[in-house]
Structures are given as structure tokens and as C-alpha cells.
C-alpha distance (Angstrom), angle and dihedral (degrees) to the residues before:
residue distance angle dihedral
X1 . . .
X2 3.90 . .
X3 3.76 108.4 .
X4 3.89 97.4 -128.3
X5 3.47 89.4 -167.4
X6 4.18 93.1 95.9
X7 3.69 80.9 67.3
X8 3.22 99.9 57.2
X9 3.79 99.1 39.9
X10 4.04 102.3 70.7
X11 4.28 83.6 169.5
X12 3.96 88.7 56.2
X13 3.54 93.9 40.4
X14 4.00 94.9 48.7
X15 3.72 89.0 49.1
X16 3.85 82.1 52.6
X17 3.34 91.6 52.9
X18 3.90 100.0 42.7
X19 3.96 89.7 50.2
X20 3.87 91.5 59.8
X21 3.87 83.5 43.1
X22 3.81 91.9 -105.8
X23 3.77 115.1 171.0
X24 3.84 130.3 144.7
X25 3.98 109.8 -12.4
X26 3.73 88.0 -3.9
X27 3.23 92.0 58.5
X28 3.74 100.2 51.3
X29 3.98 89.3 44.2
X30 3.87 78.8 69.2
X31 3.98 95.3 45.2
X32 3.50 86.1 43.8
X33 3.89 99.9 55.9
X34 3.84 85.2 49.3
X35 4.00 94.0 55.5
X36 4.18 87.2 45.3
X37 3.67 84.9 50.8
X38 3.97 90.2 54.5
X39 3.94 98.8 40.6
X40 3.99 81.9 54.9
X41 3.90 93.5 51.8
X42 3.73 90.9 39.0
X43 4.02 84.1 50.3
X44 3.73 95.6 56.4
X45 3.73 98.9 37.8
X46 4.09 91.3 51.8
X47 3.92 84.7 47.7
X48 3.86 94.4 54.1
X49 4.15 87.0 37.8
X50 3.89 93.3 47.9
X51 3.68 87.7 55.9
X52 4.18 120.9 99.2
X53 3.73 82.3 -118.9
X54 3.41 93.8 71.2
X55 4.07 91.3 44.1
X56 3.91 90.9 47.0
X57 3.95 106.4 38.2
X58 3.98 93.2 43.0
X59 4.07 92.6 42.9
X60 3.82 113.8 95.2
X61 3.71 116.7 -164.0
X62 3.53 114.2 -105.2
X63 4.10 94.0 -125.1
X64 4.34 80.1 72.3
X65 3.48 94.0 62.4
X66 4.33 78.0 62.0
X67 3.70 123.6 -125.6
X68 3.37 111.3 -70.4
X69 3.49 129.9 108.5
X70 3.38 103.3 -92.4
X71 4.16 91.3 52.0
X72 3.96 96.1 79.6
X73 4.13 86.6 53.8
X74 3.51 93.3 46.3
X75 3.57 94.3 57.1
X76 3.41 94.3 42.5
X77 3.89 93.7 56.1
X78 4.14 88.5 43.1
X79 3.74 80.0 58.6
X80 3.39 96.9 39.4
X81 4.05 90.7 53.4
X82 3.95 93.6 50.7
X83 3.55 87.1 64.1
X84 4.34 97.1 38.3
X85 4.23 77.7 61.8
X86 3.66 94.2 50.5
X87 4.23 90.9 41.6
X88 4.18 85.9 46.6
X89 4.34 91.9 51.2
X90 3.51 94.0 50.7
X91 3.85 90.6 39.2
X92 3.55 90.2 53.0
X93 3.69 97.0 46.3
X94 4.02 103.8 51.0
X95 4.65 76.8 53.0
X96 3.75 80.2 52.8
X97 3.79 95.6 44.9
X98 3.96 89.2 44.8
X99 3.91 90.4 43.5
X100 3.94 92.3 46.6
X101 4.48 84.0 55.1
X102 3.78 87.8 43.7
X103 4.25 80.5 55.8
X104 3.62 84.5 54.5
X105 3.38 114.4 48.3
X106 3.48 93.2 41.1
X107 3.86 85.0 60.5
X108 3.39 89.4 49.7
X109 3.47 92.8 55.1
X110 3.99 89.1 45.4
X111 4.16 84.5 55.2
X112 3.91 96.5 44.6
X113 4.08 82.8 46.9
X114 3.69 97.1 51.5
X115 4.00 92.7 47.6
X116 3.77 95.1 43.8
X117 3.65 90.5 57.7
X118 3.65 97.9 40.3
X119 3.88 88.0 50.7
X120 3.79 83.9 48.7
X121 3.99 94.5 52.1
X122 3.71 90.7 49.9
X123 3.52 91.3 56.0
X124 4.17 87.6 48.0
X125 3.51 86.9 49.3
X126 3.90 96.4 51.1
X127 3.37 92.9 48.5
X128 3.84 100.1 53.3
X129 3.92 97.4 31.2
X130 3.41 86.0 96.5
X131 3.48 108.1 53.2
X132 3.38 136.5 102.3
X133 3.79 114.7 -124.0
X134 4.16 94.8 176.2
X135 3.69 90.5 -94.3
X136 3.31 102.1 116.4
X137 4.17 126.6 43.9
X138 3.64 122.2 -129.8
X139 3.78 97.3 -88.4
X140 4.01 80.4 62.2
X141 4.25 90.9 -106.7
X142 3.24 133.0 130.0
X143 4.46 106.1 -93.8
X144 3.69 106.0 -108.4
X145 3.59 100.9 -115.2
X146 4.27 83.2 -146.9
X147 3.37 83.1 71.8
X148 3.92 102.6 42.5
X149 4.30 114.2 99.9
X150 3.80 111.1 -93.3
X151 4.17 105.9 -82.0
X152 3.35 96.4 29.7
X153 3.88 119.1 123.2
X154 3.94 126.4 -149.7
């Protein structure tokens, strides 16, 4: 059984995530792998559940709840809670599903970030490559600081 409890643990998960150096879209590629890992569990526990197996070998008869009153509603609730587990699964896998495209448009929007501002530093960088900040002297070297006034920092 998948231990669910990696979900629920965003401070165990993070320190996951910052041990394999996970930050930004890294760091969601490892959340990510965690949800696909539950949607798969989920998967094969909701195909053992949905089978008559499940139906048959957890139903008890209603005579052995006795035969009082109270026996017919008890079996009708034990039924009644096989399928409230089945209903809950599938519940919690389409917030899984929804969660897991949540992971990856927010990684998109990490990517699109990262290559919008690298476009925009290039265009910084061509813009200003050019100019001269003092750093260099008119022969295009470095100014001997020897020769620079007392206080003065190159």
C-alpha cells in the first residue's frame, strides 16, 4: 500500500525536495512523481475494490447482525459504507488528477518565467555590453591603480 502520508506532510516532502536540490520546477518534478505514484496505487486499489470480490467477501448477511430490529439497519449501513469507500477513492483520485495538472501548469509557468527573464537579461546585456563604465583606459587596459589619486578605488 502507498503510504499517503508524503501527501499529507508538505514539511517532509519539501525537505525531500531540498535534499535532491529541488526548488522551483525541480522541485515540483519531485512532488509530481509522488502524486503519479499515488494515482497508480489509487488505480490498482479501486480496480481490486470495483471488483464483485470486494462486494461479496466484505458483505455479511444481514441474519449475522441477529434478528432484532436494529439487524436489517445495520446491514444496510455495512453496505452502505462499502460503497462510501469506493465513492471516497474515486473522489480522492479525480482531486489527485486535478492536483497532479495544478503541478503542471504551475511548472509551466515556472519554465515560461525562467525564459522570459533570461530573454529579458540578454536584451539588458546587449544593450549595455557596449558601454563604457570607466573600467577600462583609453588604450582599452585596465587603469593602473599606482597611478590612480590616493582614495580612489578601481
Amino acid at each position: 500500500m502507498f503510504e499517503f502520508t508524503k501527501l499529507l506532510d508538505p514539511v517532509a516532502l519539501g525537505a525531500a525536495a531540498g535534499a535532491e536540490g529541488g526548488s522551483g520546477a525541480s522541485g515540483l518534478a519531485i512532488v509530481e512523481e509522488e502524486v503519479n505514484k499515488t494515482i497508480k496505487a489509487l488505480t490498482e486499489e479501486l480496480a481490486v475494490i470495483r471488483e464483485s470480490s470486494f462486494q461479496q467477501e466484505g458483505n455479511i448477511a444481514t441474519a449475522s447482525f441477529g434478528q432484532g430490529n436494529e439487524a436489517n439497519s445495520l446491514a444496510t449501513e455495512h453496505a452502505r459504507a462499502h460503497g462510501v469507500v469506493v465513492l471516497s477513492l474515486e473522489k480522492v483520485m479525480t482531486d489527485l488528477e486535478t492536483f497532479l495538472e495544478s503541478i503542471q501548469e504551475a511548472k509551466r509557468l515556472i519554465r515560461e518565467s525562467d525564459e522570459d527573464a533570461e530573454v529579458r537579461l540578454h536584451s539588458v546585456l546587449v544593450r549595455t555590453e557596449d558601454l563604457d563604465l570607466g573600467w577600462t583606459s583609453t588604450d582599452g587596459n585596465l587603469p593602473d591603480a599606482a597611478n590612480e589619486p590616493e582614495g580612489t578605488d578601481v
